[in-house]
Each structure stands twice: as C-alpha cells, then as structure tokens.
C-alpha positions as CSV (number, residue, x, y, z in Angstrom):
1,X,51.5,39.5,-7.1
2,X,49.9,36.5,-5.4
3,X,46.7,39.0,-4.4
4,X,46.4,39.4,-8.5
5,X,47.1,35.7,-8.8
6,X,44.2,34.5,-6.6
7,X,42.1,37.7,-7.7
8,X,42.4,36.2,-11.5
9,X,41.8,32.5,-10.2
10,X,38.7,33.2,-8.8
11,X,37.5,35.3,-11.8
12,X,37.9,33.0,-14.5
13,X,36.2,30.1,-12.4
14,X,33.5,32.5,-11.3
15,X,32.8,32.9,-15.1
16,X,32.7,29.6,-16.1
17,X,30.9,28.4,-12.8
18,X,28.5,31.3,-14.1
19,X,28.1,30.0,-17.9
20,X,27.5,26.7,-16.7
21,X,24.9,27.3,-14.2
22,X,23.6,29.2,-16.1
23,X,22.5,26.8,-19.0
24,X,21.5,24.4,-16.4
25,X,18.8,26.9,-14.8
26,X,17.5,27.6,-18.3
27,X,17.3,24.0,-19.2
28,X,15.3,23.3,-15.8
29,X,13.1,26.4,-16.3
30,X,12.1,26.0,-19.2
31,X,11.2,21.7,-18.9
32,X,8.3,23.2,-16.8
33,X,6.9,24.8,-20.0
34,X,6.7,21.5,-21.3
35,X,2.9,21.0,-21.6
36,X,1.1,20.1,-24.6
37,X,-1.9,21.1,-23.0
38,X,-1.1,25.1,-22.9
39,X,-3.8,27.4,-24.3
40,X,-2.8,29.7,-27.5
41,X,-1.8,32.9,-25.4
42,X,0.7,30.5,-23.1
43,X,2.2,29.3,-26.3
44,X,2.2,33.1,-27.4
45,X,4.5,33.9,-24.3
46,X,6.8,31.2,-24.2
47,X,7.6,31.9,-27.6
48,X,9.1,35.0,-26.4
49,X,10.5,33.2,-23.7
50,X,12.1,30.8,-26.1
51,X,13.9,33.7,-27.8
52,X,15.1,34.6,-24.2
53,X,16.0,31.4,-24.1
54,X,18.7,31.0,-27.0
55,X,19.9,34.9,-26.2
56,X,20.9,33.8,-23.0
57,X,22.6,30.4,-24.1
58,X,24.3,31.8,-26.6
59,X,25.8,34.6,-23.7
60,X,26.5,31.9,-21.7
61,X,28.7,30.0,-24.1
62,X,30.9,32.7,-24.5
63,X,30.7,33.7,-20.8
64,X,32.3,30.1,-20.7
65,X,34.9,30.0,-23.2
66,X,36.6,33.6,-21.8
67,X,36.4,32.2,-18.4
68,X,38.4,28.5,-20.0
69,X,40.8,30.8,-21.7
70,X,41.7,33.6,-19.1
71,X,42.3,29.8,-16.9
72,X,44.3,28.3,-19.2
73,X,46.3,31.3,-19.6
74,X,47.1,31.9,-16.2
75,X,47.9,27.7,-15.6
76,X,50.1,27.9,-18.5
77,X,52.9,29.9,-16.5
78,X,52.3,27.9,-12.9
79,X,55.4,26.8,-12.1
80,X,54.1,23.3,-11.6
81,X,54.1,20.7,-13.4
82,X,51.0,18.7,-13.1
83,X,49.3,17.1,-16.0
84,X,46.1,19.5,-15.9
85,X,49.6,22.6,-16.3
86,X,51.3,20.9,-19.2
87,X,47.9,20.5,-20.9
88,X,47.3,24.5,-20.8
89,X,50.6,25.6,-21.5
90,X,51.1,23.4,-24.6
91,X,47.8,24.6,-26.2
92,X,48.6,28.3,-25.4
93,X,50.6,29.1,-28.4
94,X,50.0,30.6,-31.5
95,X,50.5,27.1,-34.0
96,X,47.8,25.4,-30.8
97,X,45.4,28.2,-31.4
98,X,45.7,27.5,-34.8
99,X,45.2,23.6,-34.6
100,X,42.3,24.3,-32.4
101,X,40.1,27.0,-33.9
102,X,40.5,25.2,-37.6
103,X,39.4,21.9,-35.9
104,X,36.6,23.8,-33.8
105,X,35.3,24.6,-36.8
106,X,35.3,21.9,-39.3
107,X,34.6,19.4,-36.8
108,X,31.7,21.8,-35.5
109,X,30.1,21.6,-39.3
110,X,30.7,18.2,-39.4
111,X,28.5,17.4,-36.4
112,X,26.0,19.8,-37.6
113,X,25.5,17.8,-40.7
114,X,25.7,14.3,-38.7
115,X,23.1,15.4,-36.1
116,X,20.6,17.0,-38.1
117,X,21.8,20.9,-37.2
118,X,23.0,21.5,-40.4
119,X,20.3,20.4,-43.3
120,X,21.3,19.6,-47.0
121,X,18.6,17.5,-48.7
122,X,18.9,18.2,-52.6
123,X,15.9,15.5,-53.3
124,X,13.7,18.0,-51.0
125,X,11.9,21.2,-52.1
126,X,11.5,23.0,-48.7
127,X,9.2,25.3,-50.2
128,X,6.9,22.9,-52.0
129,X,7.3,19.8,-49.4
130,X,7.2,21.6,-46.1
131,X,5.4,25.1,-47.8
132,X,8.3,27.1,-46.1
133,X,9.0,30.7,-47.3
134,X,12.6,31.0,-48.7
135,X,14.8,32.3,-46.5
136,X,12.5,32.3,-43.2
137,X,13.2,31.4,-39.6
138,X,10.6,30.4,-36.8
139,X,11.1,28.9,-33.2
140,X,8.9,26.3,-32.2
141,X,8.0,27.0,-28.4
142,X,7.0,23.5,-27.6
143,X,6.1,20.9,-26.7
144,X,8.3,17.7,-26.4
145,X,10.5,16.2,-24.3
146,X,12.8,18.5,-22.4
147,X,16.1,19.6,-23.6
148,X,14.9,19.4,-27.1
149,X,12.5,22.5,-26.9
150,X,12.2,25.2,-28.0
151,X,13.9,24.3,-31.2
152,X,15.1,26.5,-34.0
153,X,14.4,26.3,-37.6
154,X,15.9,28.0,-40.7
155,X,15.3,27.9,-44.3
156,X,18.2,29.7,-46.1
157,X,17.7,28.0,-49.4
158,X,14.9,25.1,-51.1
159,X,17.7,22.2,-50.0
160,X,19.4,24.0,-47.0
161,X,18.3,24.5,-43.4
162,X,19.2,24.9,-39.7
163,X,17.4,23.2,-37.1
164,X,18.6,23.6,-34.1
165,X,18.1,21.4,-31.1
166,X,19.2,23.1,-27.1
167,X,20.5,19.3,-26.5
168,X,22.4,18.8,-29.7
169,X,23.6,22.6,-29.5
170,X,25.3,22.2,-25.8
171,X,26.7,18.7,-27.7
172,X,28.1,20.4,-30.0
173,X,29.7,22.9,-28.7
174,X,31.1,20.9,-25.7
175,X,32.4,17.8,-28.2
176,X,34.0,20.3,-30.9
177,X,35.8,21.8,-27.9
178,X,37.5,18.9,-26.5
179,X,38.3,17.3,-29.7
180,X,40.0,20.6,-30.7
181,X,41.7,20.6,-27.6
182,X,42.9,16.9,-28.2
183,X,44.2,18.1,-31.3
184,X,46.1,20.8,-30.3
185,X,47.7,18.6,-27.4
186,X,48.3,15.9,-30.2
187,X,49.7,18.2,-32.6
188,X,52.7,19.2,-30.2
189,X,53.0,15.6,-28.8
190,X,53.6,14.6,-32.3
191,X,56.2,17.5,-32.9
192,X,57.8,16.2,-29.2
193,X,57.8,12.5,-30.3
194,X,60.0,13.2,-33.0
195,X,62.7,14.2,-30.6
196,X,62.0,11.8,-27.8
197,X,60.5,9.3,-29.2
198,X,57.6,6.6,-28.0
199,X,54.5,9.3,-28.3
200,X,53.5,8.3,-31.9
201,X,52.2,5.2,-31.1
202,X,49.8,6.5,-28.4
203,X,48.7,9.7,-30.1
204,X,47.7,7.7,-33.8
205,X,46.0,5.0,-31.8
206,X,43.8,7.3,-29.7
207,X,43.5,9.7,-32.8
208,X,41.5,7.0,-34.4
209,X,39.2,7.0,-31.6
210,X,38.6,10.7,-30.2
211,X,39.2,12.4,-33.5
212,X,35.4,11.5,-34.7
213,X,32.9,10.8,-32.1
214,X,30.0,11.1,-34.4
215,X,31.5,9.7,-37.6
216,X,30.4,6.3,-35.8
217,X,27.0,6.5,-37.9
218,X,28.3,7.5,-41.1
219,X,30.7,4.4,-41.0
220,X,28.4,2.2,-40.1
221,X,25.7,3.2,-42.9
222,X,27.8,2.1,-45.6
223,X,27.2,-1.7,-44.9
224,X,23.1,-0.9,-44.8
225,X,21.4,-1.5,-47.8
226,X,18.9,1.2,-49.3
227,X,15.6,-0.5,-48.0
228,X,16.8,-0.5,-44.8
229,X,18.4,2.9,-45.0
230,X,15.0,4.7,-42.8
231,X,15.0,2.5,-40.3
232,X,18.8,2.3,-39.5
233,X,18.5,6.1,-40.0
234,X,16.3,6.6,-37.3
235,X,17.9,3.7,-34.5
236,X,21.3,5.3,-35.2
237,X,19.8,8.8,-34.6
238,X,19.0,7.6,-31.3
239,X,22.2,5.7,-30.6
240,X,24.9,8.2,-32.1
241,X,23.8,10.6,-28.0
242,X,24.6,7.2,-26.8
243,X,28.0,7.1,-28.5
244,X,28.8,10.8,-28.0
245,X,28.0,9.9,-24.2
246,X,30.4,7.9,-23.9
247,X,33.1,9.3,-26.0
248,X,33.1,12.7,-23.7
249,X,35.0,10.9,-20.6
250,X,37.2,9.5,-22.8
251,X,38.0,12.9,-24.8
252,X,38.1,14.6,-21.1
253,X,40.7,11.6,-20.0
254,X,42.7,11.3,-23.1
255,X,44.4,14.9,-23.0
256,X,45.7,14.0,-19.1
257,X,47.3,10.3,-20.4
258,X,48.9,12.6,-23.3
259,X,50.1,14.8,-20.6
260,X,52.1,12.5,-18.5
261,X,53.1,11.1,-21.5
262,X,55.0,14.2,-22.8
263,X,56.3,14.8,-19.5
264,X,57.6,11.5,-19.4
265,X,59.0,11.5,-22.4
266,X,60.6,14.6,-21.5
267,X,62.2,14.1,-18.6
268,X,63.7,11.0,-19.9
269,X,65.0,13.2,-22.7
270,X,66.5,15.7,-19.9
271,X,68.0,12.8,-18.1
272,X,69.6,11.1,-21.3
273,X,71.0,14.5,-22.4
C-alpha cells in the first residue's frame, strides 16, 4: 500500500514537473526566433513551428491539470493535517468541483475580455477596417518581444475575435485556476463559519481582493473621461501584468491563511463540544 502510495506521488508530480517544464522550454526556444531580420522562407518555417508551438502548450496544460488533480486527490485522504491537506480535501467534493469549474469558466471569459483575448468591438467592421475574411484564423510567427509571439488571431464574426497572446494565455489559465480554487476553499469556509463562527469576516474581506485580479482596470476607467479614454487604455494595458503579478502570491497565500483558519475554527469547535 505504501509502494502504490509513493508510486502515485511520484506520478502526479512527474506530470506536472513535466507540463511545467515543458512550457518553459517552449517559451525559451522559441525567444530565439525572435528576429525581425529573418528572410521569407525562415518566417515560412516558424510558422509551422508556431503551430507546434500552441499544440504542445495546449498538451501541456492538461498534462498539468491531471497531474494537480491525481495530487490533490491522493492529499485529500493523508491522514495529516497540514494546511496544504485541508486545502485538497475540502475542494475534492462534488459542490467544490462545482464552485470551481463554474468560476474557472466565467472568470476565464472575463479575463479574456479584460486582456484583449476575447474581442467584441461593435463600432468595428473587421472585414472592412482590418480586410479580414469572415470567419478566418492566421498565426503570426513573429516578431516582437518574447512571450508575446507567435500570437493567434480569429475572426468569428465582423465585431468578434480571438487574439491570443502565449503570455496572456499561461495568465489566464494560471489566474482562473487559483481564484477558482479560492472559491471553492471560500465556499466551504463560509458553510463552516456558520457553525463555528469567526470565518466570515476573513473570507468577505479577502473575497474583495482575490476574487477579481483584473477587474482593477475596469474600475478604475469609470472615473476617466472619454478624451482620455486611449491613453488610460493603453497605460492600464501595461499596468493591469503588473497588478496580476502581484495578485498571484497573494491568491497562492490566501488559500493556506483560510486553511489554518478552518482548522482553527474547528478544533475550537471540537473542544467546546
């Protein structure tokens, strides 16, 4: 049994060491293609490399997210009780799997329309403004600076588009995941503070803080008048990475402090009883 235990420890960290590495060696690989200077036939075979490139990304995301569930599974039913435990096994059931796939995705559209993944301009006419065949899809191979090539364009309809950024993208996906997680673990605290008390507090407060990394922009630009609208546009384009940056350590610490928190709470329950 503890053969199969370590077996299945090693397996799931193998997978997400593998996912992670992974993107890493095809961000580094492909920064060296990063040349303005390339002649038509080297754009010609980066282009194919770029498709390689999002195949492979895409692989490795869900390399990743079977190798973070197969570990939270299996930390779930430790016997422990250390925060990093409590955090698996109270996002493990069916009404956390719930909370956190709905928030994956509606947070995950949301940050596609705040950083530019998802398009909707209703003023535009893709077709006439930008000549793009409705629908169509391109890559563009390069050049620019590295991690936002080879980016990925769509036209599905004259006011709707993707364009997808590798830097945005691996935002994305790594912000929706941890504020779904915080959700999850906020949902149950919530549903444990009402019988022990003295979580609420802590889980609204943070709430207001974790719950929308990127809806810093959007708040701010309804205090901008309409002639400035461009140029705050364009500084809070560049300042809502910053902003993410620096919300990530706080969504990675945020389910721990919840953690202790509901095991506090708990055990103070246990002792009262």
């Amino acid at each position: 049994m503890e053969n199969k235990t370590t077996t299945s420890s090693q397996n799931d960290k193998k997978l997400i060491s593998l996912g992670l590495i992974t993107i890493a060696i095809l961000f580094l690989i492909y920064s060296r293609f990063e040349n303005p200077s390339l002649t038509p036939d080297a754009v010609s075979s980066i282009e194919r490399l770029s498709v390689i490139f999002y195949v492979l990304i895409i692989i490795s995301f869900g390399i990743i997210g079977i190798g973070l569930r197969k570990y939270q599974k299996r930390k779930a039913v430790e016997p422990s009780q250390n925060p990093l435990t409590i955090i698996c096994s109270m996002t493990v059931n069916l009404k956390a799997k719930k909370v956190f796939v709905i928030t994956f995705i509606i947070y995950g559209i949301f940050f596609s329309l705040t950083s530019g993944i998802l398009v909707y301009q209703p003023e535009v006419v893709f077709s006439y403004h930008y000549g793009a065949e409705i629908p169509s899809a391109h890559i563009t191979p390069c050049c620019g600076t590295p991690g936002y090539m080879p980016k990925f364009v769509a036209y599905l309809t004259e006011h709707i588009g993707i364009q997808v950024i590798p830097l945005n993208l691996v935002l994305q996906m790594t912000v929706s995941y941890l504020v779904a997680v915080n959700t999850a673990l906020a949902v149950n605290a919530i549903s444990i503070s009402k019988k022990t008390g003295g979580l609420g507090g802590i889980g609204a407060t943070t709430g207001l803080f974790i719950a929308c990394p990127t809806c810093v922009g959007s708040f701010l630009s309804l205090f901008v008048g309409a002639t400035s609208a461009i140029a705050f546009t364009i500084a809070i384009s560049e300042l809502q990475t910053l902003f993410i940056a620096i919300t990530i350590p706080i969504l990675l610490l945020t389910p721990f402090i919840l953690a202790r928190r509901i095991s506090n709470a708990t055990n103070d329950n246990c002792e009262i009883n």
